[in-house]
NUDRENNU-503037 format. One line per 5 residues: number of its first residue (from 1); their letters; for each residue z, x, y negated of N, C-alpha, C. Coordinates in steps of 0.1 Angstrom, whole numbers, plus 2048, in hexadecimal, padded with zeros to 3 digits. Atoms other than C-alpha are relative to their C-alpha. Example, Ala and Ser with C-alpha at 12.3 -4.5 7.8 and 13.67 -1.06 7.14 Angstrom:
2
1 = as = 800,809,80C,84E,87B,82D,800,809,7F4 | 800,7F7,80B,847,889,80B,808,7F8,7F5
REM end
This chain:
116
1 = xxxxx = 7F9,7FB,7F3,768,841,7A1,80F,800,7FD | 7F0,7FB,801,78C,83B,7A7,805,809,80A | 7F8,7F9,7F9,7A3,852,7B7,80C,801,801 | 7F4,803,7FC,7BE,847,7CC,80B,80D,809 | 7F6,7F7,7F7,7DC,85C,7D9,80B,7FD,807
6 = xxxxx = 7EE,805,7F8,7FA,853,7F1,807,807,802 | 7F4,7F6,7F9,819,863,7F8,80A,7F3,805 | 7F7,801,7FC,838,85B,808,804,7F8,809 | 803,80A,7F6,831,84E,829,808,80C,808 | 7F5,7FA,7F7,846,85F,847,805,7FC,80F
11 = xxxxx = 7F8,804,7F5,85B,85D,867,80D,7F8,7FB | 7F3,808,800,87C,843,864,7FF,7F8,80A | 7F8,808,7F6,890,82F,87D,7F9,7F0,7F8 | 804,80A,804,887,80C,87F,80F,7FA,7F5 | 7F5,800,808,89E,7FC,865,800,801,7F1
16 = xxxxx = 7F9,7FC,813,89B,810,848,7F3,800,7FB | 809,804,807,883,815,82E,7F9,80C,7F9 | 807,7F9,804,869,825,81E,7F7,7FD,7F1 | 809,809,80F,856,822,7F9,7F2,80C,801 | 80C,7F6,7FF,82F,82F,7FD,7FE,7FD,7EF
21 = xxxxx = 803,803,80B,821,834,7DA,7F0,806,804 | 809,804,803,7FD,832,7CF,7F9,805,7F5 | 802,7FA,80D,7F4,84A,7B1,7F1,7FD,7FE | 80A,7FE,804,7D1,83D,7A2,7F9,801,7F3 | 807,7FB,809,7B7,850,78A,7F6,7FB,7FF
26 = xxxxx = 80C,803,801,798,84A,77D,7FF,7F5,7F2 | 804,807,80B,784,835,765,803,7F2,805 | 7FD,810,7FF,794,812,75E,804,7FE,80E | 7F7,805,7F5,7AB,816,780,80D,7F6,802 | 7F6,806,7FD,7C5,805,773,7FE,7F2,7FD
31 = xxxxx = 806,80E,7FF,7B1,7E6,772,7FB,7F5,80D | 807,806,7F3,7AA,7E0,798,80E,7FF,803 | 7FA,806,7F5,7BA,7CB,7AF,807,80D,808 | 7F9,7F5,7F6,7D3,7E6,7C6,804,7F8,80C | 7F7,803,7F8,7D8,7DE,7E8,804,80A,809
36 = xxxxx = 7FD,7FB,7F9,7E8,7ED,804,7FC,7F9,813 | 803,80B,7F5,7DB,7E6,829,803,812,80A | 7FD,7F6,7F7,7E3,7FB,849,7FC,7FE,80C | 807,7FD,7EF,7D6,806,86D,809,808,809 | 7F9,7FD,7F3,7E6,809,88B,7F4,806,809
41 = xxxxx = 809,7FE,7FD,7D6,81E,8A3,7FD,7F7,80D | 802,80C,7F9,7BF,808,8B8,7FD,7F4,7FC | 802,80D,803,7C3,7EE,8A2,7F4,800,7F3 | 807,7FF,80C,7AE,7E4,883,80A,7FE,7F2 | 7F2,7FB,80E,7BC,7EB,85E,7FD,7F1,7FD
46 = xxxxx = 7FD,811,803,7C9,7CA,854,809,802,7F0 | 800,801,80F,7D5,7BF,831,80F,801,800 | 7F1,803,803,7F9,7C3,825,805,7FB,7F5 | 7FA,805,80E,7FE,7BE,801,7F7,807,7F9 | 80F,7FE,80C,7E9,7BC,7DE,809,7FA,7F5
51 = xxxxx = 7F9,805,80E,7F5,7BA,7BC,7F3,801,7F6 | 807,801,807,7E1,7B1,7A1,7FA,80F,7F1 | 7FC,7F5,805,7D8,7C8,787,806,7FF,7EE | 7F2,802,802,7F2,7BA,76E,809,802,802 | 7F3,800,7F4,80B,7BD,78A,806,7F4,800
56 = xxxxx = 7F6,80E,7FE,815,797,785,7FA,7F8,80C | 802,80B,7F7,804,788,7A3,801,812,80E | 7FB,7FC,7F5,80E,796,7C4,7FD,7F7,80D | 7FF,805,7F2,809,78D,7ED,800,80C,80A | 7FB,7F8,7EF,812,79B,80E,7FB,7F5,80B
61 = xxxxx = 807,805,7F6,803,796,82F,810,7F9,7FF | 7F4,80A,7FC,81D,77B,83F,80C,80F,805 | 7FB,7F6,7FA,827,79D,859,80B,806,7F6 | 7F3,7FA,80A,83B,7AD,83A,807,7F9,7F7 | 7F8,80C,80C,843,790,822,811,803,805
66 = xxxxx = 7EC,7FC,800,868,798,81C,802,80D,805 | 7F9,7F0,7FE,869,7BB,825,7FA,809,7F8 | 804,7F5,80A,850,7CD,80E,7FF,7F6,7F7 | 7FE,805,80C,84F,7C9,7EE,7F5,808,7F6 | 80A,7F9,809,82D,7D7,7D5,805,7FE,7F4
71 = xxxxx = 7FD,801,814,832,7DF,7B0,7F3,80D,7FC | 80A,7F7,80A,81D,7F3,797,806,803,7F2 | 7FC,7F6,80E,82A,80D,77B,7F2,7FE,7F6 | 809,7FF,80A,80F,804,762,7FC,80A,7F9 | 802,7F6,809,817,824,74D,7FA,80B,80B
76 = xxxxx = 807,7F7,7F5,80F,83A,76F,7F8,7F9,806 | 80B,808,7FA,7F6,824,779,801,803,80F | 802,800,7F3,803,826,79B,80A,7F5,808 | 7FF,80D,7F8,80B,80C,7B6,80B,808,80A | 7F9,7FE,7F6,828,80D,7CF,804,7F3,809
81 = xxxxx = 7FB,80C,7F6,834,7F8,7F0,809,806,805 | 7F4,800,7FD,859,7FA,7F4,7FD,7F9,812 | 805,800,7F2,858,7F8,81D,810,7FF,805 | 7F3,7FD,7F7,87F,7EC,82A,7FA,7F8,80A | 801,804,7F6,88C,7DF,849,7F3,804,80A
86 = xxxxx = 80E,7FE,7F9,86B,7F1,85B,807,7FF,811 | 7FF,804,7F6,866,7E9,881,7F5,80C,803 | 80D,7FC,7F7,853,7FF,899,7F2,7F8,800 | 80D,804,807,835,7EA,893,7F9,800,7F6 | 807,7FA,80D,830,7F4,86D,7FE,80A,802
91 = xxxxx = 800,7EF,803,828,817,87C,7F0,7FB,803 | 810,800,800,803,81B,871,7FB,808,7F5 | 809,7F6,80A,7EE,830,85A,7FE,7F4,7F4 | 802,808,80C,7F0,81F,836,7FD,806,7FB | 80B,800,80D,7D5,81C,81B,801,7F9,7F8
96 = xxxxx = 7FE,809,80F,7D4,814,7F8,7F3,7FF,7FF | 80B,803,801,7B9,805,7EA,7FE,7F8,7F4 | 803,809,80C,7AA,7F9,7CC,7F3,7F8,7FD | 80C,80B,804,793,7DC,7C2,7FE,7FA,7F7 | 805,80D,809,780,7C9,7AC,7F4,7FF,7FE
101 = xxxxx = 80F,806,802,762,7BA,7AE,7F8,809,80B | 80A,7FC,7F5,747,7CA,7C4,80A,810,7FF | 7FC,7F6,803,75C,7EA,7BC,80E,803,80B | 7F9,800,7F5,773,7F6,7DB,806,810,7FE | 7FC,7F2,7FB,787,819,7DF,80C,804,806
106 = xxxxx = 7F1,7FD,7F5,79B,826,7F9,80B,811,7FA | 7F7,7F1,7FC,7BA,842,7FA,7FB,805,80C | 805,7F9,7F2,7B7,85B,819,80A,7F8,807 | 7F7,803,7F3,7D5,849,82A,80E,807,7FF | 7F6,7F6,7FA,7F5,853,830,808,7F8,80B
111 = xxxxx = 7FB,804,7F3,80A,84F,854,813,7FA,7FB | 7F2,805,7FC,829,837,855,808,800,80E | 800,801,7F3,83A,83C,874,812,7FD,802 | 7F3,803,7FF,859,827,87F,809,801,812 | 7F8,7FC,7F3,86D,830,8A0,80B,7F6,802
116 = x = 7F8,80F,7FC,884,813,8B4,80D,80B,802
REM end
């Protein structure tokens, strides 16, 4: 069982920026795939970014390519998505998430919320 935790999600103006982090425990967590995917309400949670669990291979949905940015602290085995330039439509409830192989586990969420 892994166990994921998010912090640092919030209210900001469209513009500026935000870094959610991603703290995960457990047995052999720092070996899964991490991504990040988010839900608007209404909408369905859709994929944003996945880093390997290396940290050398990286991808972003198209929607953020060039504005966030994922990395991974190896020694804190935890995952972050640097979040500039945000627009009123990155305001959605983001989840971390970790994978590998038939093996899937979510964070609870936390709320990004960007104002025009």
């Amino acid at each position: 069982q892994v166990q994921l935790v998010e912090s640092g999600g919030g209210l900001v103006q469209a513009g500026g920026s935000l870094r959610l982090s991603c703290a995960a425990s457990g047995p052999a967590s720092s070996g899964y795939h991490m991504n990040w995917f988010r839900q608007a309400p209404g909408k369905e949670r859709e994929f944003v970014a996945r880093i390997n669990g290396s940290g050398v291979r990286k991808e972003y949905s198209d929607s953020v390519k060039g504005r966030f940015t994922i990395s991974k602290d190896i020694a804190r085995n935890t995952v972050y998505l640097q979040m500039n330039s945000l627009k009123p439509e990155d305001t959605a409830m983001y989840y971390c998430n970790a994978n590998r192989a038939a093996y899937n586990f979510w964070g609870q969420g936390i709320q990004v919320t960007v104002t025009s």
